[in-house]
C-alpha positions as CSV (number, residue, x, y, z in Angstrom):
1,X,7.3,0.9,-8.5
2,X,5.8,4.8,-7.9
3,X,7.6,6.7,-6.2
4,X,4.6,8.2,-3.9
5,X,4.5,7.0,-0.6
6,X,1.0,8.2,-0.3
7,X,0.1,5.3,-2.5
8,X,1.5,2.9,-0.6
9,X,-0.7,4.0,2.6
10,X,-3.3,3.5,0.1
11,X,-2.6,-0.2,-0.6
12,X,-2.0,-1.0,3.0
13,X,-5.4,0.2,3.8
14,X,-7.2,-1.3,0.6
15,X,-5.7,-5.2,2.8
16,X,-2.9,-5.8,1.1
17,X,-1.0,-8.5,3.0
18,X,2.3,-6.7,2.0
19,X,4.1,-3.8,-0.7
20,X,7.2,-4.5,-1.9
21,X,9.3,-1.7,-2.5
22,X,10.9,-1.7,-5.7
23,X,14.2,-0.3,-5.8
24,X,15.6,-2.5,-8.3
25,X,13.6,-1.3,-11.6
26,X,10.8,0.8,-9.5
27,X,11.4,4.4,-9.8
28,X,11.7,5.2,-6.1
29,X,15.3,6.7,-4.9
30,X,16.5,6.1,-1.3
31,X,14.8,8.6,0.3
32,X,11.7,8.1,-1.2
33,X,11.3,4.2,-0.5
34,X,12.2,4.3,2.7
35,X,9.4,7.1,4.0
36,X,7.4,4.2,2.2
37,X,8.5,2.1,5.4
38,X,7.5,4.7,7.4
39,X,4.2,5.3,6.5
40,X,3.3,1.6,6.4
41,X,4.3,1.8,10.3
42,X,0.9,2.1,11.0
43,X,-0.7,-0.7,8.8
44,X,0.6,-3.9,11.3
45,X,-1.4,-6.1,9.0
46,X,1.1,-5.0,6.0
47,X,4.3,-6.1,5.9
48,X,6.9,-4.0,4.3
49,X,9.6,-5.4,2.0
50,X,12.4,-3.8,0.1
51,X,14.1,-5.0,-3.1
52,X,17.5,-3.6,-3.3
53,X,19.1,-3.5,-6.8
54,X,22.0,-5.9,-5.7
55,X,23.6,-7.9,-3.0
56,X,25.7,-5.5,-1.3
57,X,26.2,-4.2,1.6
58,X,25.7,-0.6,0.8
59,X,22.1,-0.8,0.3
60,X,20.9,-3.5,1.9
61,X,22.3,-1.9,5.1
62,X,20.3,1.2,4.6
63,X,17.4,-0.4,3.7
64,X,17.2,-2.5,7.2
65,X,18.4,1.0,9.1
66,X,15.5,2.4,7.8
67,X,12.8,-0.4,9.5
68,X,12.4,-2.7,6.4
69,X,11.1,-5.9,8.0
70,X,11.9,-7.9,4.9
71,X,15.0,-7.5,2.1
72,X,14.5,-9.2,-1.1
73,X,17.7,-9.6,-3.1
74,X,17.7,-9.8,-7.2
75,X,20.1,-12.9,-8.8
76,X,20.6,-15.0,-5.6
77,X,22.3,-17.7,-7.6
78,X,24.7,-20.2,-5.6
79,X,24.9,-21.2,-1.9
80,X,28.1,-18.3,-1.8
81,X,25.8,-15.3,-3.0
82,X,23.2,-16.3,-0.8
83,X,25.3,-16.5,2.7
84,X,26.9,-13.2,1.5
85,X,23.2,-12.0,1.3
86,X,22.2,-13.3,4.8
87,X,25.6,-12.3,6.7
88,X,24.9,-8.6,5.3
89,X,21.3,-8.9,7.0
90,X,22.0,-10.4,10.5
91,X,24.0,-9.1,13.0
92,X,27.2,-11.0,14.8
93,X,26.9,-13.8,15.4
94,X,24.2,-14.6,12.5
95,X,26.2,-12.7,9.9
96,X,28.2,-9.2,9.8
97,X,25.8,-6.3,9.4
98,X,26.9,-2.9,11.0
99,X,25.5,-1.5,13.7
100,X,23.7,1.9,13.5
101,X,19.9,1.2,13.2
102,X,18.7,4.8,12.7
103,X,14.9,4.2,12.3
104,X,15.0,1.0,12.6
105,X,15.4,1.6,16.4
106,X,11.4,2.4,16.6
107,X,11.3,-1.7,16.3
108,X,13.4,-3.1,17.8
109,X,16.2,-2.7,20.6
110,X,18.6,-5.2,20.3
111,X,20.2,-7.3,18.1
112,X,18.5,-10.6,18.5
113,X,15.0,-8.6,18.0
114,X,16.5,-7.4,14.7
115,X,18.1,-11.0,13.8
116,X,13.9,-12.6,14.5
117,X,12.2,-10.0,13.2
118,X,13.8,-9.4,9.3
119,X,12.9,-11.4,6.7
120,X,15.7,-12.2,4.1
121,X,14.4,-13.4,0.8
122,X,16.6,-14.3,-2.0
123,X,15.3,-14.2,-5.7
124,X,15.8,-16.8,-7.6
125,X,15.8,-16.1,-11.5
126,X,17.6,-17.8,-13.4
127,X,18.9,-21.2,-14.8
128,X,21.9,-21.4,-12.0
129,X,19.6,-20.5,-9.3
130,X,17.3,-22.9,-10.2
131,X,20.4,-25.6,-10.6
132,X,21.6,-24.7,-6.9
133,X,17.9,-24.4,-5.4
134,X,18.2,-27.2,-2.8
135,X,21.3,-26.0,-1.6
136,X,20.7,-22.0,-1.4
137,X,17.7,-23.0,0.6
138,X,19.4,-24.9,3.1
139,X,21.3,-21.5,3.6
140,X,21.4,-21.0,7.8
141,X,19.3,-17.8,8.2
142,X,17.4,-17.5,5.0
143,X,13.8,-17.3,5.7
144,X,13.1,-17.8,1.7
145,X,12.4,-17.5,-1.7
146,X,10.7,-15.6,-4.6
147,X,10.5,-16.6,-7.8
148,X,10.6,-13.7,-10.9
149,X,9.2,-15.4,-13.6
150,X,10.3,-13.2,-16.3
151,X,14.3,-13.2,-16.0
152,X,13.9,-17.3,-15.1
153,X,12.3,-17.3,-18.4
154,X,15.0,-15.5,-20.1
155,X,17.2,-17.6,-18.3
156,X,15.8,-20.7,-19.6
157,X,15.7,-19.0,-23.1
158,X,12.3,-17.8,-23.7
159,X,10.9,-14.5,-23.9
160,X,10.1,-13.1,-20.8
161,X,6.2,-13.7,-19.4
162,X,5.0,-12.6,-15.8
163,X,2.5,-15.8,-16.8
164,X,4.9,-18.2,-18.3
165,X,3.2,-21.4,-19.9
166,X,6.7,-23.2,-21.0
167,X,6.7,-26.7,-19.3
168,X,10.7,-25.9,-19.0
169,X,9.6,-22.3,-17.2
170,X,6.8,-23.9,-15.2
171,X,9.0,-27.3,-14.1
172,X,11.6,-24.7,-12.5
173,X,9.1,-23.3,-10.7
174,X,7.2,-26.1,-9.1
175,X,10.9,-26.9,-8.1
176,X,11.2,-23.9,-5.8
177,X,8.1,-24.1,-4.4
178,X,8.6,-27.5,-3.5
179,X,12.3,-27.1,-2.4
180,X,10.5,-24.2,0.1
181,X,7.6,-26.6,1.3
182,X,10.0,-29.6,2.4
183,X,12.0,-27.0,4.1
184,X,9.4,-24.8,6.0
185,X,10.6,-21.7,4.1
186,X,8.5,-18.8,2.8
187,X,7.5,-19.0,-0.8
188,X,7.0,-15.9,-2.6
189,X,6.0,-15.6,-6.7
190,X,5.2,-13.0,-9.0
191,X,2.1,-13.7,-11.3
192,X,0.9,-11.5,-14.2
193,X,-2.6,-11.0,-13.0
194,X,-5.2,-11.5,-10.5
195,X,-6.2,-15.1,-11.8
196,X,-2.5,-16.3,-11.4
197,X,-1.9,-15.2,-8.4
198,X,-5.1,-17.1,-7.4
199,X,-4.0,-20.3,-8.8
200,X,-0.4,-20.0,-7.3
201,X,-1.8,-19.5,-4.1
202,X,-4.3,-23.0,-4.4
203,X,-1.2,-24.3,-5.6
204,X,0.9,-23.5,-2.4
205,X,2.2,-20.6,-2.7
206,X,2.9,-18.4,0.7
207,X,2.9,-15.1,-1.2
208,X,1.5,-14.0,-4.3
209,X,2.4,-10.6,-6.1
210,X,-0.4,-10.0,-9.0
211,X,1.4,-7.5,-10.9
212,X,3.1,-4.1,-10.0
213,X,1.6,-0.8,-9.5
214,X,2.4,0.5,-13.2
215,X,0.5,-2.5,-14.9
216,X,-2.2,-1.7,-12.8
217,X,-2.9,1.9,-13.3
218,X,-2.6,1.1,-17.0
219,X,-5.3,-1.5,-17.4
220,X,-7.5,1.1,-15.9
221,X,-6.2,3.9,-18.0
222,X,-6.8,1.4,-21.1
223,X,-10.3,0.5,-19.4
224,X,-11.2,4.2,-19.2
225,X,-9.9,5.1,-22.6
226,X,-12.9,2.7,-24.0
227,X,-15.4,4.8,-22.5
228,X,-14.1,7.4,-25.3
229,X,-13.1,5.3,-28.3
């Protein structure tokens, strides 16, 4: 959610699995998140994702231009939002994205490199998504899912928790990662902390993303502030 590319060269080489780029509520403009890509290049081991802010071409466009290897789309809520979301990210015959790779041409060459090689991830947030899980799933071309616990909380009607303990909350969850484990599909969560991410991850989860970048660098500023007070 920084907007410092330096620190995400920093969290590839600490072994992080994968960043996600947040241009949704991160603070990173296009430029910015996309020299992100760039200098993850050199971390293989670290795979780099962008959240774009909507599902629309405009964006989502760029973002693959620029050598994102996975898109992750906000409010992916019926079977028609999420084959508009996969036809923006594949190329004819898969779906309708424009040619004109840019950067994206330092990974691949053609078309059906491009079409095997992204990863299209829909978010699934709220209380429709959840209803239409099965279904969005079986979406041709979409590799998965990730959960964001705090809007599928509001959703549901509770405040909104990275570590929800609602049975409701919790029971909507289970039924994506399930729904993603009969199907072979990636499964992706956000958990509030290190413990939950460990737990989700014993529990079947593909992916685990403890926290952002912000939360982190103000538990240690709260940690530090002890040594003083």
């Amino acid at each position: 959610m920084i907007a410092d590319p330096l620190l995400t060269e920093h969290y590839a080489k600490a072994g992080l699995g994968a960043v996600l780029i947040d241009m949704q509520h991160g603070l990173l403009d296009e430029r910015t998140a996309f020299e992100c890509v760039q200098r993850l290049e050199k971390f293989p081991n670290c795979f780099p994702i962008i959240r774009v802010c909507d599902n629309t071409p405009a964006l989502i466009s760029r973002a693959l231009d620029a050598g994102a290897l996975g898109i992750l789309a906000p409010m992916i809520n019926n079977v028609e939002d999420a084959r508009r979301f996969v036809e923006q990210c594949r190329y004819a015959p898969k779906g309708k994205r424009s040619w004109g790779p840019t950067r994206a041409l330092v990974l691949e060459t053609t078309t059906e490199q491009a079409n095997d090689n992204v990863k299209v991830i829909a978010m699934i947030e709220t209380r429709e998504g959840i209803e239409n899980v099965e279904a969005i799933l079986d979406v041709e071309g979409l590799d998965g899912a990730f959960v964001g616990p705090s809007d599928l909380s509001i959703s549901l009607g509770f405040p909104p928790k990275g570590n929800p303990t609602e049975p409701t909350v919790l029971k909507a969850i289970a039924k994506v990662l399930e729904g993603c484990k009969i199907r072979g599909k990636l499964s992706m969560l956000y958990c509030g902390d290190k413990e939950r991410a460990r737990s989700a991850l014993e529990e079947g989860w593909e992916a685990v993303f403890p926290g952002a970048d912000v939360s982190w660098m103000v538990a240690i500023a709260k940690d530090f502030a002890t040594v003083t007070n």
